[in-house]
N, C-alpha and C positions, 0 to 999 in steps of 0.2 A: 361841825367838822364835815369834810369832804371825804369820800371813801369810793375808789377806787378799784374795781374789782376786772381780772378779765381770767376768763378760760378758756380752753383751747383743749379739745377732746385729742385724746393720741396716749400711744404708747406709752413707756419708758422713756423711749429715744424722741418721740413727739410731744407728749403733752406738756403743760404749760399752768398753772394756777402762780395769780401775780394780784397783790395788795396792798394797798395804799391807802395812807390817812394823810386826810392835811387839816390841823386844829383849824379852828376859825384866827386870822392872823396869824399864822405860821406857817413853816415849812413843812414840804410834803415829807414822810415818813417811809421809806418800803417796808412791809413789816415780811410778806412773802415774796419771794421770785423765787419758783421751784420747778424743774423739770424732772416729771415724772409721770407715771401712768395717770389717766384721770378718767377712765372706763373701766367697766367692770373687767376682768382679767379674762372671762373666758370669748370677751367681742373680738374679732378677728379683724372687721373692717369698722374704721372710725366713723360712722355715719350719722352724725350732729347731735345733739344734745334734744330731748324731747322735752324736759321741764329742769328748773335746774332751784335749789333753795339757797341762794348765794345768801343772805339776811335771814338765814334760821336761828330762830333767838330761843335757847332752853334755860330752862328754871327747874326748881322743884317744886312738891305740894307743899313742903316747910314755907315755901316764900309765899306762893300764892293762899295758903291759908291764913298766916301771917297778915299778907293785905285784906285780906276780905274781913278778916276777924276785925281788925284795927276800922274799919269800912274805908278802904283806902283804894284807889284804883292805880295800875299798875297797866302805864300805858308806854306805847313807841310811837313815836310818829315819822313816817317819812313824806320828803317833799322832795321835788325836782329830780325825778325819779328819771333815768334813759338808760334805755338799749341799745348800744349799739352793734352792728354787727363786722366783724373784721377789721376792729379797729383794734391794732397793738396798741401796751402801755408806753 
């Protein structure tokens, strides 16, 4: 699948988080298009994004004990990874 991801730091009135899937052979999906804050509340000026975890993947220790018990490995892989910058969805 394809996934689509864009931010946009701002306010209430500015920010912007917008997401997309598209199966492999299929149509694209919005699953977000939200305007709403995406700063912490007490920034006053929007001044870019210093790191950001768009692909943070959680679990518990039930699943990761689980695999390891089983000797099982419990992987992600990405490919064709891009940044771009100022590019709307």
């Amino acid at each position: 699948m394809e996934i689509e991801i864009y931010i946009k730091e701002g306010d209430s009135e500015n920010g912007r988080f917008y997401m997309s899937v598209t199966p492999e052979g299929g149509t694209k999906q919005i699953l977000f298009d939200i305007s709403n804050t995406t700063h912490h509340p007490k920034e006053k000026c929007a001044d870019g994004f210093t790191h950001f975890e768009a692909m943070k993947i959680y679990t518990s220790d039930d699943n990761i004990n689980y695999m390891n018990e089983a000797n099982k490995e419990l992987s992600i892989f990405w490919d064709d990874w891009e940044i771009h910058v100022n590019k709307e969805p």
